[in-house]
C-alpha positions as CSV (number, residue, x, y, z in Angstrom):
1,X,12.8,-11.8,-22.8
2,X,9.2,-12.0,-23.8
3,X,8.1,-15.4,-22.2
4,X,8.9,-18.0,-19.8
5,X,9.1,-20.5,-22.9
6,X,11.9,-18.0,-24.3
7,X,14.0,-17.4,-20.7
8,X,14.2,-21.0,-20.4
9,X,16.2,-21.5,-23.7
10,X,18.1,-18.5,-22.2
11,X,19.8,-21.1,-20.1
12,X,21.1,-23.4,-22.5
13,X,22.8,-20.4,-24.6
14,X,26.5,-21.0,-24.6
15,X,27.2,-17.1,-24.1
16,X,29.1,-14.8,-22.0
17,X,27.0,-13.9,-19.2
18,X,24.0,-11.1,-19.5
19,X,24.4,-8.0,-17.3
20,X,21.5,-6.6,-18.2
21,X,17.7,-8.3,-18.4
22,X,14.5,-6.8,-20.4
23,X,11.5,-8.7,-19.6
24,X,8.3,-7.3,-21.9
25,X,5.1,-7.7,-21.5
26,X,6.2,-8.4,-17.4
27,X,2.6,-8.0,-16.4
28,X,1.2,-11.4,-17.6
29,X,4.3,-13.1,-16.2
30,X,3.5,-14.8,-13.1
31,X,6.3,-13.6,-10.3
32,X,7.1,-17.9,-10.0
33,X,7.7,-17.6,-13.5
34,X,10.1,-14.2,-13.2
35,X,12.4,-16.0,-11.1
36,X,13.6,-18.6,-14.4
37,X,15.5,-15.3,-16.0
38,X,16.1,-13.7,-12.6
39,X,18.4,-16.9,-12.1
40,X,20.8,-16.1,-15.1
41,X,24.2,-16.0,-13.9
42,X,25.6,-12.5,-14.2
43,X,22.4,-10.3,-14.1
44,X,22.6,-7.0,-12.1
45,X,20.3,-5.1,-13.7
46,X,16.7,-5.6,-14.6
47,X,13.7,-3.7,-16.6
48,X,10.7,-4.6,-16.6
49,X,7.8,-3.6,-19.1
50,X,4.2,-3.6,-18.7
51,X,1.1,-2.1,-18.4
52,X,-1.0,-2.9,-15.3
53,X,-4.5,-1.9,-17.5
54,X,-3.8,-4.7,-19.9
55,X,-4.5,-8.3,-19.6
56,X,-2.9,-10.3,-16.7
57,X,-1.7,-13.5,-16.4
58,X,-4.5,-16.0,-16.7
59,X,-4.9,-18.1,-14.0
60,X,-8.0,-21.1,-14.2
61,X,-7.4,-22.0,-10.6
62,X,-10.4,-21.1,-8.2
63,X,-7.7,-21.7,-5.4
64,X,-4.8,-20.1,-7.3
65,X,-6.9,-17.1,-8.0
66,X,-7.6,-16.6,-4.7
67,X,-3.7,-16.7,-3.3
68,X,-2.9,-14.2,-6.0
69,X,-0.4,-16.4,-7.8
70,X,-1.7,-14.8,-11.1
71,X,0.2,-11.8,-9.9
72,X,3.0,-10.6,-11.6
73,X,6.6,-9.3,-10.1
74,X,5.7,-5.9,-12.1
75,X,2.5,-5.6,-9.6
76,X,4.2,-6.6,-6.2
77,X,6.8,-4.4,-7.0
78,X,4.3,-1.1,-7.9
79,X,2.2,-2.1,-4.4
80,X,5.5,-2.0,-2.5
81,X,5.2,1.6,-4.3
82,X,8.5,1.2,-6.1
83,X,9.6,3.9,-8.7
84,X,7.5,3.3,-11.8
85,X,7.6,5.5,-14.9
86,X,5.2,5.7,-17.4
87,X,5.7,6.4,-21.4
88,X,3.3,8.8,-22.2
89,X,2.7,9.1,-26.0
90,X,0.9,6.9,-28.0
91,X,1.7,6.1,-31.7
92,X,-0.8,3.4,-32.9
93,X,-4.3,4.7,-32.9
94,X,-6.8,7.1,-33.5
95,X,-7.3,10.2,-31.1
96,X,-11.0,9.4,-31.1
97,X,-10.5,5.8,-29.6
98,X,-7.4,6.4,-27.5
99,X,-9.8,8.9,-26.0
100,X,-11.7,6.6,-24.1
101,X,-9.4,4.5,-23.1
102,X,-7.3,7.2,-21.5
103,X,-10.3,8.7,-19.6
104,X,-10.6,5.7,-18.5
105,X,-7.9,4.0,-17.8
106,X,-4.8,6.0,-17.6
107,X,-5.7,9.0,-15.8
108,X,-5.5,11.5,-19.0
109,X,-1.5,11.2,-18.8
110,X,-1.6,9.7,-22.7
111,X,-1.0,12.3,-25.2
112,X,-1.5,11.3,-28.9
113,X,1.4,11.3,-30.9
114,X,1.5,14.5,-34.1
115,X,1.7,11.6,-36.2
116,X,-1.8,9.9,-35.3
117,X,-3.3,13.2,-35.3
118,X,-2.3,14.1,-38.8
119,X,-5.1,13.3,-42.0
120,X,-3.3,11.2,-43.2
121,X,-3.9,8.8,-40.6
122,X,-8.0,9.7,-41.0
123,X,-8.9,6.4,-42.4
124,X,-12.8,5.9,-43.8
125,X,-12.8,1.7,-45.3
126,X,-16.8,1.5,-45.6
127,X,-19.5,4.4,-46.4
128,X,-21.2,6.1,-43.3
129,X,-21.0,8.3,-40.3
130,X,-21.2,4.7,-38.7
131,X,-18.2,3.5,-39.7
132,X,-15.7,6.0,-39.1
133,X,-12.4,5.6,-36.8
134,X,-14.6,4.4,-33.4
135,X,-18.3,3.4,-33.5
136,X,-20.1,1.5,-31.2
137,X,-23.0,-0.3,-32.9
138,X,-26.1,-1.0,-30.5
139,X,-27.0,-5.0,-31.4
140,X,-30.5,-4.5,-28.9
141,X,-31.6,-7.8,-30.6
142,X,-28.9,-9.7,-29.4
143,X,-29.1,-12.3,-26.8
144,X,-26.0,-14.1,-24.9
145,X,-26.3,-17.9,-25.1
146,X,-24.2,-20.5,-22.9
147,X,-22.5,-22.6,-25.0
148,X,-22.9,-26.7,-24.9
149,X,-20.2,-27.1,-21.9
150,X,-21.7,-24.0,-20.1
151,X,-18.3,-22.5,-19.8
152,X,-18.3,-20.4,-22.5
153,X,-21.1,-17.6,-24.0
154,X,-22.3,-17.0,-27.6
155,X,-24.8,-14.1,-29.2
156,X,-25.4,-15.3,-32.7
157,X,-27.4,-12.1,-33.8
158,X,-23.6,-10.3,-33.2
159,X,-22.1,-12.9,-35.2
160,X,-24.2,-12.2,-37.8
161,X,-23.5,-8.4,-37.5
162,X,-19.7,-9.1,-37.6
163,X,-20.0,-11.4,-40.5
164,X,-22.0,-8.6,-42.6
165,X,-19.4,-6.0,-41.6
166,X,-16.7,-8.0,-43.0
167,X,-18.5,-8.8,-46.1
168,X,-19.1,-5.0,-46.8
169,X,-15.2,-4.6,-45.9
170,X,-14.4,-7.5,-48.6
171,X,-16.2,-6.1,-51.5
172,X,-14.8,-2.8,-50.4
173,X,-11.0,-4.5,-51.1
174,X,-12.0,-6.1,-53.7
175,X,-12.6,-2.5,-55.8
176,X,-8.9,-1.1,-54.5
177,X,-7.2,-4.5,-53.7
178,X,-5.1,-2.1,-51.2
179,X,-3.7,-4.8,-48.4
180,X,-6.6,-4.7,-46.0
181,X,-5.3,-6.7,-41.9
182,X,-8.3,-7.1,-39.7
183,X,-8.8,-8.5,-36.2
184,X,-12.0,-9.6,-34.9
185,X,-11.6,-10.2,-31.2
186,X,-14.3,-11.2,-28.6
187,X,-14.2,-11.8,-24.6
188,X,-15.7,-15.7,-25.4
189,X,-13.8,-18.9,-27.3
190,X,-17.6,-20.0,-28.1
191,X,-18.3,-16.4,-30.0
192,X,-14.5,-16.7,-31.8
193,X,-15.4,-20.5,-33.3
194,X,-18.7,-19.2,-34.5
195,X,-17.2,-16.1,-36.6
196,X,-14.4,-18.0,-37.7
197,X,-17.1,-20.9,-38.9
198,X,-19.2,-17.8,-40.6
199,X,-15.9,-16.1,-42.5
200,X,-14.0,-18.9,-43.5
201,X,-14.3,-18.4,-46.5
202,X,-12.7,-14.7,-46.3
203,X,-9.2,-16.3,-44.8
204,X,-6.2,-16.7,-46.7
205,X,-7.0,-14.0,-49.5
206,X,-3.8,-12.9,-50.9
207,X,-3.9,-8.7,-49.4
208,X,-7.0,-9.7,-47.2
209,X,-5.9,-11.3,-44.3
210,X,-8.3,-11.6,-41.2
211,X,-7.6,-13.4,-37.8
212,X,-10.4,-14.0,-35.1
213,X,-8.9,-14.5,-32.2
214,X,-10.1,-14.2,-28.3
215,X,-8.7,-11.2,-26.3
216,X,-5.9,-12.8,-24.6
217,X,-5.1,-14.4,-28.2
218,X,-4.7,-10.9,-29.7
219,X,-2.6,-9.2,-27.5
220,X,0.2,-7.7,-28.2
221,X,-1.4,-7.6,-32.6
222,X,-2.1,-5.3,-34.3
223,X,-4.7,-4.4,-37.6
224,X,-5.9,-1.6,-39.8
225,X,-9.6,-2.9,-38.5
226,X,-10.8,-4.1,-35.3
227,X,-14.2,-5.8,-34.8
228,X,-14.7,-6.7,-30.7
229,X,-17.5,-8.9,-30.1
230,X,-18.7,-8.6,-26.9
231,X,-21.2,-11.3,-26.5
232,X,-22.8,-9.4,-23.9
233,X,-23.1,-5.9,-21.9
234,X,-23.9,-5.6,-18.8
């Protein structure tokens, strides 16, 4: 079961009764919402599988917030300190950016996978010490801009930097025409509609296929390229 959209047509499945339940991606499931597959006739056992550094389920109520209801059965469960085990090898990215994010997130458990460490997996799409498998790029002209409604932010000098990136990557692809994914992800909906206004013209190339997409959007994708936006950094 991957969403509460999806355990709710559960119910109206003329099957024999499940035994066994698999909810992914349990950690942005709100518990109220764990309890529509919990209620399937016949269940006795249950997995769930999540990660407690990712995203949780978003929750726009000050009061809501404040009760916890955003929490998900995954994290009551792991505060009651309930047995929890966690996969330790990675197959998906780079050792040189999974190295931050296990330093800082996970403890050092995560081992890379053979396969990721491999040079076959050491992937160079533009020219440049800058651009190889993790770079940070320092926008220091940048300034963060509230957007009309004041809800959301913009920084229009990082759009621009995003925008010449993925015109260096599209001329680059057009030389190989290799199929080329890339994902250009920010924390703010402003930032996204600006980029995607700025690269329109990029979308829906046939072995060039970009999607920009705020974080909670992108979860769970994946693409040869990532381009995060951050808007702002302090």
């Amino acid at each position: 079961m991957r969403t509460t959209s999806h355990s709710y047509n559960l119910h109206n499945l003329q099957n024999e009764p499940f035994q066994f339940l698999v909810i992914d991606e349990a950690t942005q499931l709100k518990e109220a919402e764990s309890t529509i597959p919990l209620k399937l006739p016949g269940i006795m056992h249950v997995v769930l599988v999540g990660d407690e550094c990712q995203l949780s389920a978003m929750v726009t109520s000050v009061m809501s917030a404040k009760w916890e209801f955003g929490r998900s059965l995954f994290g009551r469960l792991s505060l009651l300190g309930h047995l929890k085990k966690l996969l330790t090898n990675q197959y998906r990215m780079h050792p040189s950016i999974s190295l931050f994010l296990n330093h800082e997130f996970y403890y050092n458990q995560i081992m890379d996978a053979e396969y990721v460490k491999s040079e076959s997996y050491e992937k160079s799409y533009l020219e440049g010490e800058m651009f190889g498998s993790y770079s940070f790029i320092d926008v220091a002209d940048g300034r963060e801009e509230k957007d009309d409604d004041r809800r959301s932010r913009t920084n229009m000098v990082e759009v621009a930097v995003v925008v010449t990136i993925v015109k260096m990557l599209h001329q680059e692809w057009e030389k190989s025409k290799n199929k080329l994914t890339i994902g250009v992800v920010s924390l703010y909906a402003a930032q996204v509609l600006h980029i995607r206004e700025k690269i329109a013209r990029y979308e829906d190339r046939d072995g060039f296929l970009i999607k920009v997409k705020t974080i909670d959007g992108f979860q769970g994708g994946k693409a040869d390229i990532i381009i995060l936006s951050t808007v702002q950094s302090n």
